[in-house]
Structures are given as C-alpha cells and as structure tokens.
ZADO-1210 file (C-alpha; in nm, 4 decimals, padded with zeros to 6 digits):
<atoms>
<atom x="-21.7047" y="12.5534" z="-09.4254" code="UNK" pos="1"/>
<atom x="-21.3317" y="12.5821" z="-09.3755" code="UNK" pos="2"/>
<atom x="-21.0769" y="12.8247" z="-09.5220" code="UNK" pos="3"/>
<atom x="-20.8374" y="12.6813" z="-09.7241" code="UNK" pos="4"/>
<atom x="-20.4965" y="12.8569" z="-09.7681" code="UNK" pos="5"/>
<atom x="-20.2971" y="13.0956" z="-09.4255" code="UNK" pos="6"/>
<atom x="-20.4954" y="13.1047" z="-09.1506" code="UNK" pos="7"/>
<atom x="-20.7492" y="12.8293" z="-09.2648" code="UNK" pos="8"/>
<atom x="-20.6732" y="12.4730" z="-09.0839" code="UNK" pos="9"/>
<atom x="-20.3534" y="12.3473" z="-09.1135" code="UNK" pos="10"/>
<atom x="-20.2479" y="12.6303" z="-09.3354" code="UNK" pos="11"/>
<atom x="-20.2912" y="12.4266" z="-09.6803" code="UNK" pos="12"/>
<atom x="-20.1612" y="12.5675" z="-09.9556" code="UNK" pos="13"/>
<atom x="-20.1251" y="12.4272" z="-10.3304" code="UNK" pos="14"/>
<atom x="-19.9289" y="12.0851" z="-10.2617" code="UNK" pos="15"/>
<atom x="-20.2702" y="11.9523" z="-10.1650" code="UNK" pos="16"/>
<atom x="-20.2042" y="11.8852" z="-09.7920" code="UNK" pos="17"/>
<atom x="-20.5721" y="12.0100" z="-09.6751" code="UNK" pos="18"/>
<atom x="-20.7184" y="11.7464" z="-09.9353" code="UNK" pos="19"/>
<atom x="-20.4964" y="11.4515" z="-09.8492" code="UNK" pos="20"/>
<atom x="-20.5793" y="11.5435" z="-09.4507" code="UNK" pos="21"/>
<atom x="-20.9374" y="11.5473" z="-09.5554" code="UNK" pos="22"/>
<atom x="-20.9144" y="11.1990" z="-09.7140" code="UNK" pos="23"/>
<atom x="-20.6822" y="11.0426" z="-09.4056" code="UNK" pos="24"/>
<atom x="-20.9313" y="11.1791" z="-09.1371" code="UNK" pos="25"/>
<atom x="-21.2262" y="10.9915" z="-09.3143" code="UNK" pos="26"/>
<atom x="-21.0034" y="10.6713" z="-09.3818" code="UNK" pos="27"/>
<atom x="-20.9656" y="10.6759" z="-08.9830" code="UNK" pos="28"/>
<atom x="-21.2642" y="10.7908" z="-08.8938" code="UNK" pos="29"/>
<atom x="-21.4316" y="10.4901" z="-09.1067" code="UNK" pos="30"/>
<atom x="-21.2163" y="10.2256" z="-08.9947" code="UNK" pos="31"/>
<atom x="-21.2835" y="10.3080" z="-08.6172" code="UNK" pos="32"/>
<atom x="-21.6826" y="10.2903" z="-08.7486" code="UNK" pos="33"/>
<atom x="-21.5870" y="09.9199" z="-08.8721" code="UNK" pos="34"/>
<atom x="-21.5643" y="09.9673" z="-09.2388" code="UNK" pos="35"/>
<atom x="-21.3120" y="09.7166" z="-09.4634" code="UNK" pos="36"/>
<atom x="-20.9893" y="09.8961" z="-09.6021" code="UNK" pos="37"/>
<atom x="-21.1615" y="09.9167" z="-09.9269" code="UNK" pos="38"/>
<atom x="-21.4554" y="10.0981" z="-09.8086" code="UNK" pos="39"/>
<atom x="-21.2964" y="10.3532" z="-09.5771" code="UNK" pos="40"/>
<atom x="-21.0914" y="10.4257" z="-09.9526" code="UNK" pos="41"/>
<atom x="-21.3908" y="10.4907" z="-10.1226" code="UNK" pos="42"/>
<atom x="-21.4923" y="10.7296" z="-09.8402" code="UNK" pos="43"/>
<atom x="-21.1401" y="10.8971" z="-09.7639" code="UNK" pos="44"/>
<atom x="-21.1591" y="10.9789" z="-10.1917" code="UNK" pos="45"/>
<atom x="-21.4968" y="11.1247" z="-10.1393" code="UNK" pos="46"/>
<atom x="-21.3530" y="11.3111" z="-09.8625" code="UNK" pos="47"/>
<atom x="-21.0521" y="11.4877" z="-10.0527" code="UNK" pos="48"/>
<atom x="-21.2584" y="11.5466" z="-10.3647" code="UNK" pos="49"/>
<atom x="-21.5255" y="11.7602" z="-10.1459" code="UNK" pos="50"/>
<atom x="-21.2153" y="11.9373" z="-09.9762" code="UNK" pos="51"/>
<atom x="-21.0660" y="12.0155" z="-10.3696" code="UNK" pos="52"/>
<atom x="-21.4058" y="12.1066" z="-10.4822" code="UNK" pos="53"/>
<atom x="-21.4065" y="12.3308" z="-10.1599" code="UNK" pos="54"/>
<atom x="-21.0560" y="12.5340" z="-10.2050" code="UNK" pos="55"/>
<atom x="-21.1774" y="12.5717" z="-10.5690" code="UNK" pos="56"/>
<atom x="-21.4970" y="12.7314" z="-10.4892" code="UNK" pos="57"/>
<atom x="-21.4375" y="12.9071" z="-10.2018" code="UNK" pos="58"/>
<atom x="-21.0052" y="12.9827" z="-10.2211" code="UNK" pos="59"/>
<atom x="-20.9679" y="13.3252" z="-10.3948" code="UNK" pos="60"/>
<atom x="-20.9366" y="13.5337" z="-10.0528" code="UNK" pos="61"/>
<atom x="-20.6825" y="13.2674" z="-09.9846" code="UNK" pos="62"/>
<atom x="-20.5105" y="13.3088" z="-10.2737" code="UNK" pos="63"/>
<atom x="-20.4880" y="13.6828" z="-10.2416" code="UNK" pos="64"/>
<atom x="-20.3457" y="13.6554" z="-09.8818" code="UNK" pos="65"/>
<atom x="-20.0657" y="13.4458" z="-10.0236" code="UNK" pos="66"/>
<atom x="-20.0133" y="13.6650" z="-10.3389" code="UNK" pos="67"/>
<atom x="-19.9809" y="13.9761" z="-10.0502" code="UNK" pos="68"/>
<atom x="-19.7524" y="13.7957" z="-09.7987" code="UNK" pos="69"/>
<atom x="-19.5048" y="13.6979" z="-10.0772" code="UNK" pos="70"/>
<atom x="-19.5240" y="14.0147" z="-10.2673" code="UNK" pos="71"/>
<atom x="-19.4656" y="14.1511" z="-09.8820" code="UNK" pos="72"/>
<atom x="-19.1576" y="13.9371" z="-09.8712" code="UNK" pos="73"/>
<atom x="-18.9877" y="13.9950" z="-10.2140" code="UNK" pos="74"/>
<atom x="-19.0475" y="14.3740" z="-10.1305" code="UNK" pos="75"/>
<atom x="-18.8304" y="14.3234" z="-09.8418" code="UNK" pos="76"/>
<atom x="-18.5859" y="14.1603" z="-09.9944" code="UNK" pos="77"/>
<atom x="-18.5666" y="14.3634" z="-10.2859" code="UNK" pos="78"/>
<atom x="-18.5091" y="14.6989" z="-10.0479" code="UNK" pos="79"/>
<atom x="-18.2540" y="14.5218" z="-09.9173" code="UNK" pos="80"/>
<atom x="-18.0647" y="14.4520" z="-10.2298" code="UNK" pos="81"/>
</atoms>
C-alpha cells in the first residue's frame, strides 16, 4: 500500500492532497472506461475514502517523520536566535 506523508507519493500531508489525487485519478480513470459523470463520482469518493481510511491506519511513521523534520527546523532556527 502507499505511504502517506514525506517520502510517500506526492508527499501528502494533512490538507488532504493524497485523498483528493486518489479520488481525481479514479474520476479519470472511469471516464476513459466509459462511465457517466455521475458514476465516475461515486467511484472517485470511494477512491479518496480508501486513501483517508489508508493514512489513518497506516500514517503514524509519517507523522513522526514530519514531527522530526520540523522539530529539526525550529532547532535551527532557534540556535540561530
């Protein structure tokens, strides 16, 4: 399954840009397979829920990358100060 968060694709982080990817790529992907508007919806909704449910399940090393790289940066800031 993919990573969610630095390093993971697209490098989403918590403004939700992994799930609304998720959902867009299935809205495409459905509409090139010939499904109405309304269907490839239903399908690109599916999509982002299963990439939420995902990050939720599966984001805590994420999380704890980004809690290290900006406790990295205010450190170096704060030496600097």
């Amino acid at each position: 399954m993919a990573e969610f968060g630095p390093g993971g694709p697209g490098d989403y982080g918590p403004g939700g840009d992994q799930m609304a990817a998720a959902g867009e790529e299935a809205f495409q992907q459905a509409l090139a397979e010939g499904a109405s508007a309304e269907e490839a919806g239903l399908l690109a909704g599916a999509a982002a829920q299963a990439a939420a449910q995902e990050a939720l399940e599966n984001g805590a090393q994420s999380v704890e990358r980004m809690k290290e790289s900006y406790r990295e940066r205010r450190d170096y800031i704060v030496e600097r100060l």
